[in-house]
N, C-alpha and C positions, 0 to 999 in steps of 0.2 A: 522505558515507558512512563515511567513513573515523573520526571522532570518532563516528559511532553504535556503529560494531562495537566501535570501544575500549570507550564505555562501555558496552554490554550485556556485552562480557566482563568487565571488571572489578566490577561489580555481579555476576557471578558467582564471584569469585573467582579470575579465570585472568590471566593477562598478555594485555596486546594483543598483535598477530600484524600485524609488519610486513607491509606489501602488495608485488606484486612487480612489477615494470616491465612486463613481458610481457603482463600481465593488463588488460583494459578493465574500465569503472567498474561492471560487474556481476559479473562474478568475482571482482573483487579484493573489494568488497565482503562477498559469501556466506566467500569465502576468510578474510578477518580476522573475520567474525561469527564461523564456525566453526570456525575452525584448521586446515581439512584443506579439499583441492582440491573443489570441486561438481563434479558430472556434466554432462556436457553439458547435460541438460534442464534443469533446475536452473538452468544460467546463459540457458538460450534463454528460458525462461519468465521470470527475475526481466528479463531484458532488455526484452522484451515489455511487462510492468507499468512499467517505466520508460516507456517509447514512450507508453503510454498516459495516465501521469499526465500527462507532457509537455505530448502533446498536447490537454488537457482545459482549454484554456482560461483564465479566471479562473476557477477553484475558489474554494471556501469560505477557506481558511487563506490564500491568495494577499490575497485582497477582504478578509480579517479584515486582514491586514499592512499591507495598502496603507488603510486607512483610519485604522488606530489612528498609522499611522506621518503622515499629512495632518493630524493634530491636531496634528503640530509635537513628537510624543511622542516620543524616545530611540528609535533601530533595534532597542536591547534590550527593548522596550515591544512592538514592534510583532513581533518573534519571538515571545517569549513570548504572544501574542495569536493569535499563526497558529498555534501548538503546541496552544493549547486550544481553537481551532476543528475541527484535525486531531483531537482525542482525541474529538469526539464520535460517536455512532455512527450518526449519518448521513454522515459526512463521513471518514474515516482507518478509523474503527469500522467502515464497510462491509465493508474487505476482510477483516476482520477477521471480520465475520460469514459471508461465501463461504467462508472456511477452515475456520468451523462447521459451515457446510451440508456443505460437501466430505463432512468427518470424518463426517457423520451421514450421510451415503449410501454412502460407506467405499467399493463398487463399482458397475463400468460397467452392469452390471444392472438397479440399482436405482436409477438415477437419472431416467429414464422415469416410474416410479410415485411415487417423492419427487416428482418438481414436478408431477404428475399430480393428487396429496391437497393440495400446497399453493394450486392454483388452486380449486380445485372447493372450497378453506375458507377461500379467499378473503384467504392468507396472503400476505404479502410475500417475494417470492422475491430474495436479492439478486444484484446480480451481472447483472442483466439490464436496460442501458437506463439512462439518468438523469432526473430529472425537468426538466431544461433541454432536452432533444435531447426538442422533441413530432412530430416526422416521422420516427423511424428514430435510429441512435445514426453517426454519421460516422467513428467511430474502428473500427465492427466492418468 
């Protein structure tokens, strides 16, 4: 976590932001992405998405590393193998698309009739369920 927030800050032009001992791997984290303390929510939520990748198994990027790496390929072969498994948008791109959805329902309102027009058009709603869990999802 800690080599993400450097370099997402430094690709913006800021210094890293040493991490601080008091802090668990979700705080400290949000804290050097963004240079200033998270909210409570903010760290109960990113906490939460940790729990959840966790416990998810072999995922896509996991199965990309662990095969490219059985071909007897370099661990640098087999990172860079699971990083562009992660960038696709079934796989890393997911959450990424939930964050969209978020923003396009903007409030609690209107999220009822959002996934109300995406079913009835027979939309892919993310964020709901994976296609390996075919009885119920075990993590919700």
């Amino acid at each position: 976590p800690g080599i993400v927030a450097a370099f997402s800050r430094i690709r913006k032009g800021l210094d890293p932001v040493e991490p601080k001992e008091e802090y668990g791997i979700a705080e400290n984290f949000l804290y050097t992405l963004n240079g200033e303390e998270p909210s409570p929510i903010e760290v109960e939520a990113f906490n939460k998405a940790l729990i959840l990748h966790a416990d998810h198994e072999l995922n896509a990027s996991t199965f990309t590393a662990r095969v490219c790496v059985a071909t007897l390929s370099d661990i640098y072969s087999g990172i860079t193998a699971a990083i562009g498994a992660l960038k696709g948008p079934l796989h890393g791109g997911a959450n990424e698309a939930v964050m969209k959805m978020l923003t396009e329902i903007g409030e609690v309102e209107n999220a009822e009739p959002y996934i109300r027009s995406k079913m009835e058009k027979k939309e892919k709603v993310m964020g709901f369920g994976h296609r390996v869990y075919k009885h119920g999802d075990p993590r919700a």
